[in-house]
C-alpha positions in Angstrom: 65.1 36.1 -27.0 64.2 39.2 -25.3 64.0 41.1 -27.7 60.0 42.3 -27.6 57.4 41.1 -24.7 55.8 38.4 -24.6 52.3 38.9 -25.8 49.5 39.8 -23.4 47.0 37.7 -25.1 48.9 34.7 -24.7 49.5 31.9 -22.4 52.6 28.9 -22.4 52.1 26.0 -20.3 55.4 23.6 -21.2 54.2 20.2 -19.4 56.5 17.2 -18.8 55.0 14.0 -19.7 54.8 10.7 -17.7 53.2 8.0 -20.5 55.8 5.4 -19.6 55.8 4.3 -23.7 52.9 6.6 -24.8 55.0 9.3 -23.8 57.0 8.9 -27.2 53.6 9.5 -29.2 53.7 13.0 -30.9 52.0 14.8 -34.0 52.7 18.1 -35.9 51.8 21.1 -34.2 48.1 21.9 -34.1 45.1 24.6 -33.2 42.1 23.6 -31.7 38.9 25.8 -29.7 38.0 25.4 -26.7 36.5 27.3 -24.5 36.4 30.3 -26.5 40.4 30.5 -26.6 42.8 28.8 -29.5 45.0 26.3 -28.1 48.0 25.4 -30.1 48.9 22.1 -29.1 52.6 20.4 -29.7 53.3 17.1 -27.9 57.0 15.8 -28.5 59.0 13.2 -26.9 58.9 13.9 -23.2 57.4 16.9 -23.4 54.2 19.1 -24.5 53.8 22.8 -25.3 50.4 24.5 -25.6 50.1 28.2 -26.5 46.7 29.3 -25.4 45.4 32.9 -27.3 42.7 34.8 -26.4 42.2 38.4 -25.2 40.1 36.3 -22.6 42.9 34.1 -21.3 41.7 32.7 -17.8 43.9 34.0 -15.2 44.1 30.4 -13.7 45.8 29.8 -16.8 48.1 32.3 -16.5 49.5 31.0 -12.8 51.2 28.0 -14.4 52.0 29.8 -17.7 55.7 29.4 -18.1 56.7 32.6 -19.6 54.1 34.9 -17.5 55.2 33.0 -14.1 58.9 34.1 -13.0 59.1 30.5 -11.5 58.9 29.4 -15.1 56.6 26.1 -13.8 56.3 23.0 -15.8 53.3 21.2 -15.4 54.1 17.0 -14.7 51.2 14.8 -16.0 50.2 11.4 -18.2 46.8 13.1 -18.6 47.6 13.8 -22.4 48.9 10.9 -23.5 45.4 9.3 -22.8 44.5 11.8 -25.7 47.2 11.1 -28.2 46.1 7.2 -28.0 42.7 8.0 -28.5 43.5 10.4 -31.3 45.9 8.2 -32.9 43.5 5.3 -32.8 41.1 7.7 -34.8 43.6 8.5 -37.4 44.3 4.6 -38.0 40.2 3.8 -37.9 40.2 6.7 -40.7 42.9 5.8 -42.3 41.6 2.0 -42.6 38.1 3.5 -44.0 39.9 5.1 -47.1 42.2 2.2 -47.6 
């Protein structure tokens, strides 16, 4: 909104997703570590956002980030949706366990 910087600890990458079907899976916004940074993690129809925060941000992270990068680059991949299905087929096996 312009109205303050975006922070230096931080890193967007906004990624297009290519699941044809899986790419409608999606979950409320989460945090997970890895590698020493937080990743905050929001898949949505179409499209994912991860916010990456750590005062050790790799700078390979910070060539596609979208807000850092006057390009603005989106990042196109079916990588995550891989993930989701294997996440979501946890949740159900967990879910089933309790039931």
């Amino acid at each position: 909104m312009g109205e303050a910087a975006f922070p230096t600890h931080a890193c967007l990458w906004v990624a297009v997703r290519e699941g044809k079907g899986a790419d409608r899976l999606t979950h409320v916004p989460k945090c997970v570590r890895a590698d020493g940074l937080h990743a905050y993690k929001f898949p949505m129809p179409g499209f994912a956002f991860t916010l990456f925060v750590s005062k050790n941000v790799p700078d390979g992270y910070r060539s596609i980030c979208f807000v850092c990068d006057p390009k603005n680059p989106l990042i196109v991949t079916s990588i995550m949706e891989e993930w989701l299905l294997r996440d979501a087929a946890r949740l159900l096996q967990a879910r089933r366990a309790h039931a």
